[in-house]
C-alpha positions as CSV (number, residue, x, y, z in Angstrom):
1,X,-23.1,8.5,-22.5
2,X,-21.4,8.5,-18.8
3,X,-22.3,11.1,-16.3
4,X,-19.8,13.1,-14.7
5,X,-20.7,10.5,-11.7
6,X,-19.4,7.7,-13.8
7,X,-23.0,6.3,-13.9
8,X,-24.2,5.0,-17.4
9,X,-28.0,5.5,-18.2
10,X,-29.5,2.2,-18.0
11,X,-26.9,0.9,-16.1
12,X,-28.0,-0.9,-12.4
13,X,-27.5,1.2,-10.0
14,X,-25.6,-0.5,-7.6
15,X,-23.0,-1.6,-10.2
16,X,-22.9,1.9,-11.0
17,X,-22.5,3.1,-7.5
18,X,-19.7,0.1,-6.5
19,X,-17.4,1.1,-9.7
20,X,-17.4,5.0,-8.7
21,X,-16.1,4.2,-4.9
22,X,-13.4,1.4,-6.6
23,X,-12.2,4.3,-9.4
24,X,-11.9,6.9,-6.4
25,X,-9.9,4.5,-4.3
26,X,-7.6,3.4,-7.0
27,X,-7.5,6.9,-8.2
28,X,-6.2,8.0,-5.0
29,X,-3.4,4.4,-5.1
30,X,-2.1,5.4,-8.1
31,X,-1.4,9.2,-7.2
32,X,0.1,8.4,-3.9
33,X,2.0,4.9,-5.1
34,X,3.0,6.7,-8.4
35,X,4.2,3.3,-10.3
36,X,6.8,3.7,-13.3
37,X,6.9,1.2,-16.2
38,X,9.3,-1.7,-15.5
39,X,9.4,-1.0,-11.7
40,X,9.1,-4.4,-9.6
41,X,6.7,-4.3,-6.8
42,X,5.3,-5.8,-4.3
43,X,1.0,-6.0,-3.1
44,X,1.1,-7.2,0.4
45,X,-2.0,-9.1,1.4
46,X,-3.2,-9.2,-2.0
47,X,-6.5,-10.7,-1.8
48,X,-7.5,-11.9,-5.2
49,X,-4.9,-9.9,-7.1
50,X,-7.3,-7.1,-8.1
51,X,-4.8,-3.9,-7.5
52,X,-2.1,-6.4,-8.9
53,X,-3.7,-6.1,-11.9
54,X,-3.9,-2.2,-12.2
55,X,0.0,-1.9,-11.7
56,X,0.5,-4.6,-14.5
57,X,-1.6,-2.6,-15.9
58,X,1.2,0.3,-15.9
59,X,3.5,-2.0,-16.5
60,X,5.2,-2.9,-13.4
61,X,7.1,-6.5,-12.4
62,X,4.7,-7.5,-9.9
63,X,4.4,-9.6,-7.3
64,X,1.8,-10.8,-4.2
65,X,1.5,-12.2,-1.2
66,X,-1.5,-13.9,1.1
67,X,-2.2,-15.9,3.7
68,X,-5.1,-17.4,2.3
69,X,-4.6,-19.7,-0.4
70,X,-8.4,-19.3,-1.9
71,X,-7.1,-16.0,-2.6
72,X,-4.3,-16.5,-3.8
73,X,-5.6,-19.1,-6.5
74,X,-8.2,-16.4,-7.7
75,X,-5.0,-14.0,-8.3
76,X,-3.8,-16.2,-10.3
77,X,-6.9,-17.3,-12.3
78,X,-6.8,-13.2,-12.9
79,X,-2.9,-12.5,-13.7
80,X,-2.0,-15.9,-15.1
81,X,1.7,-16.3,-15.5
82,X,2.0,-12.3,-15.0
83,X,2.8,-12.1,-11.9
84,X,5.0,-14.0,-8.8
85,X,2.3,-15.5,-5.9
86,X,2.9,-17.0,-2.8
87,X,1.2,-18.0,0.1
88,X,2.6,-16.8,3.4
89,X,2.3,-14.9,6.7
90,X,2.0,-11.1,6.5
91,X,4.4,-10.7,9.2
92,X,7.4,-12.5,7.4
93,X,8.1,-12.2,4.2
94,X,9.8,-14.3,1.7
95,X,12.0,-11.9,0.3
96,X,15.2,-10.4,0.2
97,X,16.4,-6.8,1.5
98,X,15.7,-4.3,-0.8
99,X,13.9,-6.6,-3.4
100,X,10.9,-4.0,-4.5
101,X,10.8,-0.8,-6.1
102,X,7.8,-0.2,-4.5
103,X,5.6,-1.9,-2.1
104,X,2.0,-1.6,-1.3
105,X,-0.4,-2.7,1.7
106,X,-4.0,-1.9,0.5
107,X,-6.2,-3.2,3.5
108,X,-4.4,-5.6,4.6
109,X,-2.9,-4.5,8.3
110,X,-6.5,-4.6,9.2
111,X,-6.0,-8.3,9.4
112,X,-2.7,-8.4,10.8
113,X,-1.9,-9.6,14.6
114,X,1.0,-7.2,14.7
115,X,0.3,-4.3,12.0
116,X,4.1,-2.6,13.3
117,X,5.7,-6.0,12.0
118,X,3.7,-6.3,9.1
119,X,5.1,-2.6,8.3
120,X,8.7,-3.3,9.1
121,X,8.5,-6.3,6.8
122,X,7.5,-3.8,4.3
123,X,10.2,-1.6,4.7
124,X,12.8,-4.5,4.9
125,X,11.8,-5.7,1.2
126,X,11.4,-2.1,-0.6
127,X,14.0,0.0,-1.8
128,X,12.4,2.7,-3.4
129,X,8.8,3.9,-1.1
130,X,6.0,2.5,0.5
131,X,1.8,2.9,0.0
132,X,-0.5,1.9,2.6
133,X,-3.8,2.1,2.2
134,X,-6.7,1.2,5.4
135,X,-10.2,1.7,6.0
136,X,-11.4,4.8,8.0
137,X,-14.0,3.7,10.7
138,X,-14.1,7.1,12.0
139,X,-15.6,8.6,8.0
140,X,-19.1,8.7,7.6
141,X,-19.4,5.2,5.9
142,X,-17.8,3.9,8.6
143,X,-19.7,5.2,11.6
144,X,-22.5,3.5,9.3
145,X,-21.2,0.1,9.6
146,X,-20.4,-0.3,5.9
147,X,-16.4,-0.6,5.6
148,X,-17.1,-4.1,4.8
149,X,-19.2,-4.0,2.2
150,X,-17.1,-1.1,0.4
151,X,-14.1,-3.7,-0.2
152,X,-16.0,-6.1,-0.4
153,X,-14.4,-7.6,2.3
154,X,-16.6,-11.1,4.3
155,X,-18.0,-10.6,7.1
156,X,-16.9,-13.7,8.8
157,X,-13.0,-12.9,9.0
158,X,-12.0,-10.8,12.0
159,X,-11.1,-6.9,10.9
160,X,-9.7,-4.2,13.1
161,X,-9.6,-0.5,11.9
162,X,-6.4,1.1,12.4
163,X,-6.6,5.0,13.8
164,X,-4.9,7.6,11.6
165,X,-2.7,8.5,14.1
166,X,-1.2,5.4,15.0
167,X,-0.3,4.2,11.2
168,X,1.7,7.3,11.1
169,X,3.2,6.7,14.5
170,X,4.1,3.1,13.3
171,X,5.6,4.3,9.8
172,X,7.7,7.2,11.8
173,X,8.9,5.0,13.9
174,X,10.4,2.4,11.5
175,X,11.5,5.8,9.0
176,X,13.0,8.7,11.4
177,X,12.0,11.8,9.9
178,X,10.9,10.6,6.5
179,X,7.5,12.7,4.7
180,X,4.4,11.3,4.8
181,X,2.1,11.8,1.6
182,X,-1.4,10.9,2.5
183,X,-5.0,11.9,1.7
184,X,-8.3,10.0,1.4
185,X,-11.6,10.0,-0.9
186,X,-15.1,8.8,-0.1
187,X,-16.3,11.4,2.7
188,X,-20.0,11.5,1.6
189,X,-23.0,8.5,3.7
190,X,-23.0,5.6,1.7
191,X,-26.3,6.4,-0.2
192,X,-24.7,9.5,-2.0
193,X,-23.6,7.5,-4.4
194,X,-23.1,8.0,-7.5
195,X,-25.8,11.0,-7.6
196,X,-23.4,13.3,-5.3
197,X,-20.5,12.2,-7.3
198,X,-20.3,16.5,-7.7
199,X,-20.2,16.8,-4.5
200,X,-18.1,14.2,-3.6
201,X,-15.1,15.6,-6.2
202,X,-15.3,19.6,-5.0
203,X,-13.7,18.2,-1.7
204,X,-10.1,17.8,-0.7
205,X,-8.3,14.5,-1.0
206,X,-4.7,15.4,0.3
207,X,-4.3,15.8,4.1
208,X,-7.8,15.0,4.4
209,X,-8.7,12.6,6.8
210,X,-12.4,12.5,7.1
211,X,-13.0,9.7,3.9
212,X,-13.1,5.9,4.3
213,X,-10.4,5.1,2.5
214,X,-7.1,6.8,4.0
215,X,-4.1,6.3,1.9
216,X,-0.4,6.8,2.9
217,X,2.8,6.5,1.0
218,X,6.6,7.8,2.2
219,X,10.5,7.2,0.8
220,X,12.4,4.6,2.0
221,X,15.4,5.3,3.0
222,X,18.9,3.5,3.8
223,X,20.9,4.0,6.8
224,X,24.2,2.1,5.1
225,X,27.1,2.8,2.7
226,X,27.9,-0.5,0.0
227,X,31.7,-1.9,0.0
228,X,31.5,-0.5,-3.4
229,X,31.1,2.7,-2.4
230,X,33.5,2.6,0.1
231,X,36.0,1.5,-2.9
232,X,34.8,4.3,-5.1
233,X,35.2,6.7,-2.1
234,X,38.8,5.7,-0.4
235,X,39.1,6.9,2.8
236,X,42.5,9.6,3.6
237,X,44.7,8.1,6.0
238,X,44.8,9.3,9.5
239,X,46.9,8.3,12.2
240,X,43.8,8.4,14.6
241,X,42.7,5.2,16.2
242,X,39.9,4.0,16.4
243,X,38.1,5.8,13.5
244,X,34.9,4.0,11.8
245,X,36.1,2.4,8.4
246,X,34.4,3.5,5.9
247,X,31.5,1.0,4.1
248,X,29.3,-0.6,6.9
249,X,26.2,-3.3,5.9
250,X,22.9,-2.3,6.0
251,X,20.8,-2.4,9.1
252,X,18.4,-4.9,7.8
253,X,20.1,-8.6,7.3
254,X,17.5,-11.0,7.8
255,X,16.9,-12.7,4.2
256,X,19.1,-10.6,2.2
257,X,23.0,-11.6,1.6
């Protein structure tokens, strides 16, 4: 029988307590990334291809990317031929404009040299909307010192917590104006686990920001009209000169045609 805590009688505890905080984070992934069935998306800074897995899961196209090859070599011991991995930088993307449905960062502008870039990359590649998911250092596990350990994440690479504010700076300032959905779960000292699970669920998740897993996701939008359109859409002649014509390319050229 499983507790409401997700805790299984004779079950250790600490594998217990490790798959309650990894089914509240993905929980919160999935309702902020909402993936659809045949959508094609993109994990950037996948790691060993663990969230890759729960959107094949739903039955999206996917599709990762990581500097380190260990990791990427243990995605691909876990996803087999189901998925498209490459080794690369972070900060420059092998991809064309527009390529993804959706895109998601999950702890991985932590390791970034220039999280803004990393972002805009992002948002060059995706079509459709953006998640972004980073560690809180100002929740309660993280004023304890145990982000690491809650992704599992080693100890000897070099992490840097990004403040709420400033992600949301750095996604307004590459989307003008767009809506930012965000929330975050795990807001209870690491020892509550699972036996405050109660607890832990009676509490907020959206616009909260007091948990150690913050999660963010927004629309991307276009600032361009296709020559297609234009053709579907002619333009009614003027004798003004000097008028825009109608049909520009998109702001964002760099791998796409």
């Amino acid at each position: 029988m499983v507790a409401e805590s997700g805790y299984r009688s004779g079950e250790p505890k600490t594998l217990a307590v490790e798959g309650y905080r990894g089914e509240r984070i993905k929980k919160l992934v999935l309702d902020l990334a909402s993936p659809r069935a045949g959508e094609r998306l993109l994990d950037v800074g996948c790691r060993d291809g663990e969230q890759l897995l729960l959107f094949h899961k739903r039955g999206c196209d996917v599709a990762g990317i990581d500097p380190s090859p260990t990791e990427v070599e243990a995605a691909r011991s876990r996803l087999g031929q189901h998925a498209d991995l490459r080794v690369g930088p972070l900060e420059d993307l092998p991809f064309s404009d527009d390529e993804f449905d959706l895109v998601t960062l999950t702890v991985s502008l932590e390791r970034a040299s220039d999280p803004g870039r990393v972002v805009a990359e992002a948002i060059r590649v995706c079509r459709g909307r953006i998640f972004i998911g980073i560690m809180n250092r100002f929740s309660l596990i993280g004023l304890q010192g145990k982000l690491l350990s809650l992704f599992r994440l080693p100890a000897r690479e070099r992490h840097r917590t990004l403040p709420f504010t400033t992600l949301k700076a750095i996604i307004r300032s590459q989307l003008h104006g767009v809506r930012i959905q965000w929330g975050s779960v795990l807001f209870l000292p690491w020892r509550c686990y699972p036996s405050r699970a109660n607890l832990e669920e009676l509490l907020p998740v959206i616009n909260n920001p007091f948990g150690a897993f913050l999660g963010f996701s927004a629309a991307v939008h276009f600032s361009y009209r296709t020559v297609q359109q234009a053709i579907r859409e002619p333009a009614s002649l003027s004798t003004k000169i000097g008028g825009p014509m109608p049909g520009v390319v998109s702001r964002r050229g760099k791998h796409g045609p």
